[in-house]
C-alpha positions as CSV (number, residue, x, y, z in Angstrom):
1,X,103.6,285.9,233.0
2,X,101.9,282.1,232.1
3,X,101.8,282.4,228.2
4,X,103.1,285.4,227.6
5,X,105.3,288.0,228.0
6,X,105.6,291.8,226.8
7,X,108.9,292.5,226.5
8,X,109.8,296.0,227.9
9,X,112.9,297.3,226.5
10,X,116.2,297.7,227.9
11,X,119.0,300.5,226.9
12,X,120.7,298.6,224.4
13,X,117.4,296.5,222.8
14,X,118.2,293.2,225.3
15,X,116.4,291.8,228.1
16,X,117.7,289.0,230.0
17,X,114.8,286.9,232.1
18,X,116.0,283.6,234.1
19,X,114.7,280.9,233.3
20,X,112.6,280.7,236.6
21,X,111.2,283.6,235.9
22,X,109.1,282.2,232.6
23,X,105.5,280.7,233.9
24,X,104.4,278.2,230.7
25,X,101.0,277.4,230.1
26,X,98.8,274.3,230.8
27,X,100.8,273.0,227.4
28,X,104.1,273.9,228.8
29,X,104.9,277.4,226.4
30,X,105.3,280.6,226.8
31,X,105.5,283.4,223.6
32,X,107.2,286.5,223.7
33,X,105.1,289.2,222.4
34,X,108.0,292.0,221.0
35,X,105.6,295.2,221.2
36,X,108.6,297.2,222.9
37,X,111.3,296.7,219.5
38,X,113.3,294.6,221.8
39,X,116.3,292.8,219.4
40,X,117.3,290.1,221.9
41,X,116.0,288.0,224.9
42,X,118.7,286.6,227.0
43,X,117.6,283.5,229.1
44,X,119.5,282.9,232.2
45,X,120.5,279.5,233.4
46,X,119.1,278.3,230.3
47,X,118.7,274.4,230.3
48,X,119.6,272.7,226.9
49,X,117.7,273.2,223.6
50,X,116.3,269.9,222.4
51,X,114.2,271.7,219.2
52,X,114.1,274.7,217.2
53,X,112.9,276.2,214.4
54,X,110.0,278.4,212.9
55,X,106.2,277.4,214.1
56,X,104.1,276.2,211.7
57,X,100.4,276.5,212.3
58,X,99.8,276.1,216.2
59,X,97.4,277.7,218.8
60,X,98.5,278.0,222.4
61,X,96.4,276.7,225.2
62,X,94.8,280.8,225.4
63,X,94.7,280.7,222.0
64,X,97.8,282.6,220.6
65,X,98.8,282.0,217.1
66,X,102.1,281.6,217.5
67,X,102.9,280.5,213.8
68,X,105.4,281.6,211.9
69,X,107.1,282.4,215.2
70,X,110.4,281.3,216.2
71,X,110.8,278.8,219.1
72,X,113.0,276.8,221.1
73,X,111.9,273.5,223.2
74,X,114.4,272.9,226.1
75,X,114.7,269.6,227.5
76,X,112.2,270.2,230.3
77,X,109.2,270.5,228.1
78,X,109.0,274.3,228.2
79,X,108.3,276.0,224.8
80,X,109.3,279.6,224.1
81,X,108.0,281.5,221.1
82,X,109.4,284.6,220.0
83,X,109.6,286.9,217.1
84,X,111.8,285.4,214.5
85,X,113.3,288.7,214.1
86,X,114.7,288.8,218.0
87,X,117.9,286.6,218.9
88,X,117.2,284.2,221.5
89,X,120.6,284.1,224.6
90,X,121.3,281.2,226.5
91,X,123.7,281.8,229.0
């Protein structure tokens, strides 16, 4: 899962990942590629969000153009990108 992560779709349109789960890239990021219609990704045991927002232009470390994605920075380091038409959970 480093980088990426093709979201398969659960009953109701969520999927809920723990935060262990999510293997960032050399850069510390991984993007959430929505080619199942998911409408929100639910992170477990979520640590606290130090930055959000909408990407402007960036490249990941294999070269995904992430911009105009939304993302989240957590207070580890690690990045997530993700559709900015999904709804990021942090439980």
């Amino acid at each position: 899962m480093a980088d990426t992560v093709n979201s398969a779709q659960g009953g109701d349109g969520l999927i809920a990942l723990s935060i262990a789960d999510l293997l960032p890239d050399a850069q510390g990021e991984v993007v959430f590629l929505n080619d199942a219609g998911v409408s929100a990704i639910n992170i477990l045991d979520a640590q606290p969000v130090i930055g959000s927002g909408i990407s402007e232009h960036h490249t990941t470390a294999q070269g995904i153009d992430v911009t105009g994605m939304a993302y989240s920075t957590f207070e580890t380091g690690l990045t997530v990108y993700y559709p900015s038409d999904v709804t990021l959970l942090l439980t």
